[in-house]
N, C-alpha and C positions, 0 to 999 in steps of 0.2 A: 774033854773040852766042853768048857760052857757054853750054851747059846744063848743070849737075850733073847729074848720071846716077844715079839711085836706087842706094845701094849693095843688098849681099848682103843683109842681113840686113832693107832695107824690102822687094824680093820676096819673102823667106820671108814676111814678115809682111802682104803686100798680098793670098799667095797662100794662108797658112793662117788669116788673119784669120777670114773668111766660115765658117769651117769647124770654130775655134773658138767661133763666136759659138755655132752649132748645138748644139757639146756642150755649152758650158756653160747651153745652155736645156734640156737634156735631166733629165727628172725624177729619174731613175735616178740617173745622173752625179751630181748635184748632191745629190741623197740620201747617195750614198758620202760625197761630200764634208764634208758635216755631219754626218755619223757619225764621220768619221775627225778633226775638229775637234773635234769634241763630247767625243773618247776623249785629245786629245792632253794639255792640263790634267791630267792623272789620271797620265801619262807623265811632263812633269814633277816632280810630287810625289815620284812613287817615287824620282824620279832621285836628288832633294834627299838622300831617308834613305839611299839606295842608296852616295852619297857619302859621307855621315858616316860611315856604316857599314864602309866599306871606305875610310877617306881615303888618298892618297895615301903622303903622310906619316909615319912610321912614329913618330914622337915625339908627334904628335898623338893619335894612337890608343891608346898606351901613358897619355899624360896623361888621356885620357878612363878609362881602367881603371882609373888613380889614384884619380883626383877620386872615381870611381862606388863604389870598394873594392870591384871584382870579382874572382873568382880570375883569369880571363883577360879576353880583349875577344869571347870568343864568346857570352858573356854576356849581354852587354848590345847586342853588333850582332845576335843573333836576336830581339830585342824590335825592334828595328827595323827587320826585314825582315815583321814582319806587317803594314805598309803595302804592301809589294811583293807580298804573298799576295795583300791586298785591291785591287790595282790593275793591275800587269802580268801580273800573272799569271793574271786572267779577262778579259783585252785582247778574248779574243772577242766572250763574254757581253757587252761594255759598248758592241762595237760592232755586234753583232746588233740591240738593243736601242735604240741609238742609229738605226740606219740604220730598223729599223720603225717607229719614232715620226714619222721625219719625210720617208719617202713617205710614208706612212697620210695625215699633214696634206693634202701634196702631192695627193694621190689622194680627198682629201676623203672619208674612210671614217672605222670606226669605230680612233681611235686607242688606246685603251689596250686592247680587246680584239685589234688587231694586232699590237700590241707582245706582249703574254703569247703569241699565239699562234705568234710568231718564234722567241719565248724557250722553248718546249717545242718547238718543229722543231727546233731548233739541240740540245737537247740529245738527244732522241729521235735523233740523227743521232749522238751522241756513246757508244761504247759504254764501259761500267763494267769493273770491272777486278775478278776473282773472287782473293776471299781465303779463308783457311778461317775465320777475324772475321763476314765475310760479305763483299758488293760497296762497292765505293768507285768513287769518279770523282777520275781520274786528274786534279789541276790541271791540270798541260801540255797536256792536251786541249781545254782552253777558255783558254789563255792567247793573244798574239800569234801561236802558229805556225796555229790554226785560223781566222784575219784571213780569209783567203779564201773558207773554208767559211761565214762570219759574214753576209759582201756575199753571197753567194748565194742563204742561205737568208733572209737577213733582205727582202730584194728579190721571190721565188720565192712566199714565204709572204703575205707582204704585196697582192702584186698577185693572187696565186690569192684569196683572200679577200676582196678587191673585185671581182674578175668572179663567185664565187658569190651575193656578196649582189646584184649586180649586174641580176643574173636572178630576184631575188624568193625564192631558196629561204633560205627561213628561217622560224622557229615564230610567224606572226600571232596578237599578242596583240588580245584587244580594245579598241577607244579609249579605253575609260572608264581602263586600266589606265594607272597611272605612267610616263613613258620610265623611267626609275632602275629600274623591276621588268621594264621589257618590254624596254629594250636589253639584258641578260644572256640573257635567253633566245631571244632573234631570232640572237644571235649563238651559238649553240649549233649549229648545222648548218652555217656555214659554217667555223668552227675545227674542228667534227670533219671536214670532208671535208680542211681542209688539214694536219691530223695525219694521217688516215688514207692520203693520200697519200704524206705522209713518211716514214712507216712502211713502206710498199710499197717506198719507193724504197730507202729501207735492205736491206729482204731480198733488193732485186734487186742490191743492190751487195755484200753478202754472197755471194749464190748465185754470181755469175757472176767476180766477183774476187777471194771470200776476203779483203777487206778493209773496213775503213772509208772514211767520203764525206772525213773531211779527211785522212787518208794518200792517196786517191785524187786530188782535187784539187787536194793538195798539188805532188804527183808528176807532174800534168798542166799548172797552170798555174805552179809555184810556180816551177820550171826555165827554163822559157822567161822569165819575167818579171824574173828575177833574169841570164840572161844581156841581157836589155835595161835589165836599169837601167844599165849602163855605156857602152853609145854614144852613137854620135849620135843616132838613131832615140830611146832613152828620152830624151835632152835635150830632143828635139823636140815629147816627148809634155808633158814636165811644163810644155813654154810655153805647150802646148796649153791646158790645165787650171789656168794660173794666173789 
């Protein structure tokens, strides 16, 4: 009697089965994951104007400048890239913000004091850019290219913020007080120790590197990740994670 003989590709799967199960029970993992879902709809969108805006086509775009009676098409395509200001272009922010919302659930803490408290580590991580005007912040700085510094700190800040409330340090109101008056202020010592931290962490990445955390993690993780999206190894990963 014949046996089939399990091809290649049910040993990969018999053998990283067990081991994908693992991550995708992983809080963290799965956090990323609904952050980077959460952000993609917003990608789209831009793409939509991003198209129009730039269509292939070069008679289509000429007719739109028509139709609109504009001196050129730069016109009327920079009205349409103030979608892409508002969307890829704080790809960070939306997934910083994204990724604390939903450990926090995950971690059963408090959610929308996590969330802000991500959303000032992420930028408190982010330095401003001196003009003689005054300072500005640089978009680029919190578009897609800070993706990584976004999972980190939105992960970092979120879980540090549940092991301090975790331990009781926070401002005891008394019962008789509202939760709606006493949640704002219970959560007052644990988002200051996790700014305070991140602030620390800033000046030691300052002092010792003369840079920033997303040029610095950029540079550390951003190279190695980018020469694995193309092998086998990254293929292997994204089977892992579907």
């Amino acid at each position: 009697m014949n046996h089939d003989k399990p091809s290649l590709g049910d040993k990969i799967q018999s053998t990283l089965g067990p081991f994908a199960s693992k991550v995708n029970g992983n809080i963290y993992i799965t956090s990323v994951r609904d952050a980077m879902l959460a952000y993609m709809p917003f990608t789209f969108i831009a793409s939509i104007f991003l198209i129009i805006a730039f269509f292939p086509i070069q008679q289509v775009t000429d007719f739109i400048t028509m139709v609109l009676r504009t001196e050129d098409a730069s016109v009327w395509q920079e009205k349409l890239l103030y979608v892409n200001n508002a969307t890829l272009a704080i790809g960070g922010l939306l997934v910083v913000i994204s990724l604390a919302k939903s450990l926090a659930e995950k971690l059963e803490t408090n959610v929308l004091q996590c969330v802000l408290t991500a959303f000032v580590s992420f930028l408190l991580l982010t330095p401003l850019d001196a003009m003689e005007a005054g300072t500005f912040l640089d978009i680029t700085r919190v578009s897609a290219q800070s993706m990584f510094l976004a999972i980190i700190v939105g992960i970092f800040s979120t879980v540090l913020y549940k092991k301090i409330e975790g331990k009781g340090i926070k401002i005891k109101m008394p019962a008789a007080v509202p939760p709606a008056v006493s949640g704002p202020f219970e959560s007052v010592i644990p988002s200051f120790l996790v700014i305070t931290t991140i602030w620390v962490i800033r000046l030691i990445i300052e002092a010792l590197f003369n840079s920033d955390a997303m040029t610095l993690i950029n540079g550390t993780l951003g190279i190695p990740l980018t020469m694995l999206g193309g092998s086998l190894a990254g293929m292997v990963v994204v089977k892992i994670f579907e």
